[in-house]
PAKE-753145 format. One line per field, with one value per residue: y negated, z, x of N, C-alpha, C, O in turn. Coordinates in Angstrom, 3 decimals, padded with zeros to 6 digits. Atoms other than C-alpha are relative to their C-alpha. Layout:
% PAKE-753145
n.y	c(Y, ...) $
n.z	c(Z, ...) $
n.x	c(X, ...) $
ca.y	c(Y, ...) $
ca.z	c(Z, ...) $
ca.x	c(X, ...) $
c.y	c(Y, ...) $
c.z	c(Z, ...) $
c.x	c(X, ...) $
o.y	c(Y, ...) $
o.z	c(Z, ...) $
o.x	c(X, ...) $
This chain:
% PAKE-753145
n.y	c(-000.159, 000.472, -000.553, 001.130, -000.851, 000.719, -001.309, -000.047, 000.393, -000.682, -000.058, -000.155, 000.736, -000.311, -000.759, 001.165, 000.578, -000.301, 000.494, 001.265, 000.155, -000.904, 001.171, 001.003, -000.357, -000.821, 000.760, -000.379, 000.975, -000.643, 000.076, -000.588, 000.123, 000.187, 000.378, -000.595, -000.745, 000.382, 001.549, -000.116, -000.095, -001.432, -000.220, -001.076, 000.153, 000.703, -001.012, -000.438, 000.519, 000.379, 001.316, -000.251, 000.587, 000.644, -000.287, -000.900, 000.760, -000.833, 000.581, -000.815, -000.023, -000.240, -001.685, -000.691, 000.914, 001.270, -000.264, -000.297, 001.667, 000.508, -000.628, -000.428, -000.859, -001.240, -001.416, -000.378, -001.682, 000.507, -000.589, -000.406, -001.131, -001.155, -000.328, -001.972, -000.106, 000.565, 001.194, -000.295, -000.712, 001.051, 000.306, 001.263, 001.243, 000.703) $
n.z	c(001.202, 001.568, 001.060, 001.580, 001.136, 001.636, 001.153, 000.883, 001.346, 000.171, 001.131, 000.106, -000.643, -001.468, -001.167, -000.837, -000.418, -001.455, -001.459, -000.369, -000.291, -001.529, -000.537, -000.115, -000.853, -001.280, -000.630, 000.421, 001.286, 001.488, 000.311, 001.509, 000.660, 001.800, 000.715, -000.553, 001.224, 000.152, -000.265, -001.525, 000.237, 000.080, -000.843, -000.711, -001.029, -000.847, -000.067, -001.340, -001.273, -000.210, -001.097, -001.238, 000.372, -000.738, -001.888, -000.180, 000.051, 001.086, 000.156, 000.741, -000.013, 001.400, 000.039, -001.546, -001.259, -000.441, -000.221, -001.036, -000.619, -000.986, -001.124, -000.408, -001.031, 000.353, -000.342, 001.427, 000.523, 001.420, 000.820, 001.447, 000.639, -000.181, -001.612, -000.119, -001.335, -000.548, -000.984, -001.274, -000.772, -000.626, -001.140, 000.439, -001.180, -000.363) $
n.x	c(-000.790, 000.678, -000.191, -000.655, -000.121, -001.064, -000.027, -001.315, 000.294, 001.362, 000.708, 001.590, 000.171, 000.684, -000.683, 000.035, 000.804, 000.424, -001.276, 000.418, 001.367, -000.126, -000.804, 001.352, 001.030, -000.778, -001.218, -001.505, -000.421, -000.593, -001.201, -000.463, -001.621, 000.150, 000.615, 001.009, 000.115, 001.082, 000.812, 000.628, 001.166, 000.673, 001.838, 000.187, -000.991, 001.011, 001.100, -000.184, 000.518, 000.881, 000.405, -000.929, -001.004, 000.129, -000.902, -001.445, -000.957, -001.280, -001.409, -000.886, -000.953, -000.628, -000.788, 000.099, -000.843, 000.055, 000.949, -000.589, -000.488, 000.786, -000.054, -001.560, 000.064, 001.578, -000.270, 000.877, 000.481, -000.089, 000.553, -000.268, 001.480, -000.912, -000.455, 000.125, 001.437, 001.569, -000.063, 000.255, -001.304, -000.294, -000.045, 000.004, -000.361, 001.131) $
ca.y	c(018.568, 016.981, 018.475, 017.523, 019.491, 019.067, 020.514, 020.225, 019.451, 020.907, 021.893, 022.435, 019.732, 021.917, 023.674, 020.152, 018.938, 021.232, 020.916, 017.595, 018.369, 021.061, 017.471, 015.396, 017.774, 018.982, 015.336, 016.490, 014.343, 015.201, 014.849, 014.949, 015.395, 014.088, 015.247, 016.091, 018.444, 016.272, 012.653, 011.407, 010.477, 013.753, 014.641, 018.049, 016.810, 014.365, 017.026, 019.217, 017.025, 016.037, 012.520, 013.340, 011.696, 008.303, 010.278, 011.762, 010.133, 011.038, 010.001, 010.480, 011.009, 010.926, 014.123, 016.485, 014.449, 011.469, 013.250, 014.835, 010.804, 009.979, 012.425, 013.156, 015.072, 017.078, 020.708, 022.128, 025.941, 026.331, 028.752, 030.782, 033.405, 034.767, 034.912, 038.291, 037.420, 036.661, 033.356, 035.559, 036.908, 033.496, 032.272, 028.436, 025.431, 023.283) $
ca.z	c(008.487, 004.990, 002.192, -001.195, -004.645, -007.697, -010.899, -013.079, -016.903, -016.499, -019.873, -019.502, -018.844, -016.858, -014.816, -013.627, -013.346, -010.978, -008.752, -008.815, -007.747, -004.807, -004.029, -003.745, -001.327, 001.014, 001.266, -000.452, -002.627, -006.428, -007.861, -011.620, -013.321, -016.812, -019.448, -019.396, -022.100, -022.368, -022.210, -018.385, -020.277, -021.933, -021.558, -020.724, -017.751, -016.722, -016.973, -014.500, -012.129, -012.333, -010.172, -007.957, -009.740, -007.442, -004.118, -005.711, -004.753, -007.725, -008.410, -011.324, -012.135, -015.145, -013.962, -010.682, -009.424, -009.210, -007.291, -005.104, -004.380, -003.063, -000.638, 000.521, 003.815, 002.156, 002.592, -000.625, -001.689, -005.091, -007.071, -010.513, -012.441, -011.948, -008.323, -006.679, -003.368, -002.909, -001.007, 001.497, 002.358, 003.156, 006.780, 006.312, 008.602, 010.285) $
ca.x	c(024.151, 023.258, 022.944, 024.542, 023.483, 026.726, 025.524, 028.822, 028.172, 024.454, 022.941, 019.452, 017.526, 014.601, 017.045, 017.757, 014.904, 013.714, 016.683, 015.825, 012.123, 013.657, 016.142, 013.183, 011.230, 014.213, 016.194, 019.037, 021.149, 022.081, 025.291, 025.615, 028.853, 029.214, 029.149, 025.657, 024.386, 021.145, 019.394, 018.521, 015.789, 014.708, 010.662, 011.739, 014.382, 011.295, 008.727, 010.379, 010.545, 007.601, 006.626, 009.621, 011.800, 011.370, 012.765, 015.605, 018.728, 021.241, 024.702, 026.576, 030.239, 032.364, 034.280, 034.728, 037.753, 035.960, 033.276, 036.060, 037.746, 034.863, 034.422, 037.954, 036.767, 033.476, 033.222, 031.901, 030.488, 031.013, 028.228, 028.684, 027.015, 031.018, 031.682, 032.781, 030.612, 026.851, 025.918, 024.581, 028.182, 029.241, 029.816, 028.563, 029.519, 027.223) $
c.y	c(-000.492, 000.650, -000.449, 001.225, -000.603, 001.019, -000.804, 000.239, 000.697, -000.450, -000.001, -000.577, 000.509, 000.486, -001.611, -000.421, 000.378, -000.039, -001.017, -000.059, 000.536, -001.606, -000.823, 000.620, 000.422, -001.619, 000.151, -001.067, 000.943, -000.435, 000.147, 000.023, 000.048, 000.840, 000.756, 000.421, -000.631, -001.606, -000.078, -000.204, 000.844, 000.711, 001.114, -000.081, -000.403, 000.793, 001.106, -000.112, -000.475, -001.756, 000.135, -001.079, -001.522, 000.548, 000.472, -001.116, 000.935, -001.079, 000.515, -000.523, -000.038, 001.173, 000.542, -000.584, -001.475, 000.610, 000.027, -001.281, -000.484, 000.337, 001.058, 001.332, 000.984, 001.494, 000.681, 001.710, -000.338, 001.562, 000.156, 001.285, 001.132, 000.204, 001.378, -000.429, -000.672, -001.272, 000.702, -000.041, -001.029, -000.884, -002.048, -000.749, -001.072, -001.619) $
c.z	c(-001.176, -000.665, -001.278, -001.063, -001.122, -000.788, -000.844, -001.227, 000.253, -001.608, -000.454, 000.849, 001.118, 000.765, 000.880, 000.802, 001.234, 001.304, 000.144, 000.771, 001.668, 000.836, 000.701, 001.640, 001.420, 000.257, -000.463, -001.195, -001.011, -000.520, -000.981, -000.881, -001.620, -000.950, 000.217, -001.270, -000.355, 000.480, 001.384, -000.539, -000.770, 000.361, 000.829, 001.349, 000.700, 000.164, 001.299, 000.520, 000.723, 000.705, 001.018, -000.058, 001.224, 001.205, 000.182, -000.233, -000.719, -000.627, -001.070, 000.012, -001.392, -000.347, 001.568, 000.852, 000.376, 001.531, 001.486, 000.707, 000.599, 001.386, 000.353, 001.471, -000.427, -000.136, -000.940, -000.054, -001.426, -000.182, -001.495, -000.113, 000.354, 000.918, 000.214, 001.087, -000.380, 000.844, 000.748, 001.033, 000.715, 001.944, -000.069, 000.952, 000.419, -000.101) $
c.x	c(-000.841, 000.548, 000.603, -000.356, 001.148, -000.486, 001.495, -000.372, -001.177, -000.276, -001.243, -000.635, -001.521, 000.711, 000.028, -000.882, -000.922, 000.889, -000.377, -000.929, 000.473, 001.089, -000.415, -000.802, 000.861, 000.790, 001.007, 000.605, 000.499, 001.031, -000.123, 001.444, -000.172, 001.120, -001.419, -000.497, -001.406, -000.246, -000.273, -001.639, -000.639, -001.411, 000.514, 000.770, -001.380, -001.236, -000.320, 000.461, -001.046, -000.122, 000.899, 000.961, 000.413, 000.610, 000.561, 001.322, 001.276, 001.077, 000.543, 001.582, 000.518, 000.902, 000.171, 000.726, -000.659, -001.080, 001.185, 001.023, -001.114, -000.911, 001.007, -000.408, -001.247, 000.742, -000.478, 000.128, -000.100, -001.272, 000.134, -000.454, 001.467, 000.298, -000.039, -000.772, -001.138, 000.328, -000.203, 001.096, 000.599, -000.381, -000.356, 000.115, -000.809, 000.809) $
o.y	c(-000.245, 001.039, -001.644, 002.324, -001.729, 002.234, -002.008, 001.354, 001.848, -001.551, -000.329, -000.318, -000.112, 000.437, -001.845, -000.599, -000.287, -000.254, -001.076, -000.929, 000.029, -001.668, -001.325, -000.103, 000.694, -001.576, -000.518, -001.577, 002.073, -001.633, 001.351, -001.007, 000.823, 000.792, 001.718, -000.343, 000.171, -002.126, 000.994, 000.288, 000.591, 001.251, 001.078, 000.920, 000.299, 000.343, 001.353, 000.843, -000.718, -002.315, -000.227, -001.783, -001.370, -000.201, 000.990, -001.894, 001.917, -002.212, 001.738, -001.567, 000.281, 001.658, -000.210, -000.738, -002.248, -000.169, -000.728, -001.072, -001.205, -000.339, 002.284, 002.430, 001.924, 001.838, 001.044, 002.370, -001.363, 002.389, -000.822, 002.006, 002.336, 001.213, 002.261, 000.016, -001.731, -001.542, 000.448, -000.449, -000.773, -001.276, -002.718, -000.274, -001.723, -002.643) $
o.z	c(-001.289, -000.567, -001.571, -000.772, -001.611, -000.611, -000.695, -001.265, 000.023, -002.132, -001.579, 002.051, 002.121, 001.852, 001.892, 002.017, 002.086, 002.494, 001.260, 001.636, 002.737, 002.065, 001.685, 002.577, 002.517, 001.239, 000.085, -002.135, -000.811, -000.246, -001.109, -001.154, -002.417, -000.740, 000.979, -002.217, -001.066, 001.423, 001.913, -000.022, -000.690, 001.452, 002.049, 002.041, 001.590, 000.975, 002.011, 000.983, 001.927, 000.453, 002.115, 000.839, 001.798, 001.956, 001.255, -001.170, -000.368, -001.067, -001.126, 000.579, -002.297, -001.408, 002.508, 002.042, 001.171, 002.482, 002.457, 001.800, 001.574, 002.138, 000.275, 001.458, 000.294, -000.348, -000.443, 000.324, -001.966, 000.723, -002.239, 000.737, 000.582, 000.855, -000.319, 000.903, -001.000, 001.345, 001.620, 002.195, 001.852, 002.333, -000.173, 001.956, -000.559, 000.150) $
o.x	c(-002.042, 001.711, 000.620, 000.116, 001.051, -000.397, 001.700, -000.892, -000.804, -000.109, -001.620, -000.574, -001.874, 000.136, -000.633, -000.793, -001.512, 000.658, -000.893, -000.833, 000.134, 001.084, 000.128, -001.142, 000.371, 001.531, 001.883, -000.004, 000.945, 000.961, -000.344, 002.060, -000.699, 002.332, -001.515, -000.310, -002.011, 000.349, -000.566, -002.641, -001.841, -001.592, 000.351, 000.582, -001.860, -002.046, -001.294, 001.085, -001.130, 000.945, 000.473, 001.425, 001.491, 001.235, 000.870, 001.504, 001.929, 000.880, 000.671, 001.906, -000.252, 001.294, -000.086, 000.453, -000.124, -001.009, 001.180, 001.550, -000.902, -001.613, 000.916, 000.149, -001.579, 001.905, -001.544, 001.096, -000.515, -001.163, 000.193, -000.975, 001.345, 001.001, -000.711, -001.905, -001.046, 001.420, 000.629, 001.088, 000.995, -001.482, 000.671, -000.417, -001.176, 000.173) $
C-alpha cells in the first residue's frame, strides 16, 4: 500500500514543512491544495524541512475536486481537530 499525505489550504508553513520532512523519510507523497496560507518559498516552510526538500514528491492542486479527478478510485481518511472518532478507532485497508 502507498501512502499519500493531502494537507487542504495548510496555513503554517512549519507544520508543513515537517510533514514534508516525515514525506521525505517514509516515501510518502504530498498533496497540497491551494490556496496555501504561505510562500512555497517561505524560510520558515524551507527550514522545516530542512535538506529534505529534494525527496519529497509534492503535487499541488487548485482545489479538492481536482485532487479527487485525479484519483477517481483512491480511498482517503480524512483528519480534523473536529472528528467524533480517534484514528486509532479506525479499521484501515491495505
Amino acid at each position: 500500500m502507498s501512502l499519500n499525505i493531502v494537507l487542504v489550504e495548510p496555513e503554517i508553513p512549519q507544520n508543513t514543512g515537517n510533514i514534508a520532512r516525515t514525506c521525505a523519510l517514509t516515501n510518502t507523497s504530498l498533496h497540497l491544495i491551494r490556496p496555501l496560507g504561505f510562500s512555497v518559498t517561505d524560510k520558515n516552510l524551507k527550514r522545516a524541512g530542512l535538506d529534505y526538500w529534494h525527496l519529497v514528491d509534492v503535487h499541488y492542486y487548485d482545489n479538492f475536486d481536482e485532487l479527487l479527478q485525479k484519483y477517481p478510485d483512491g480511498y482517503f481518511y480524512y483528519a480534523t481537530t473536529k472528528a467524533t472518532k480517534k484514528y486509532s478507532d479506525i479499521e484501515y485497508k491495505d
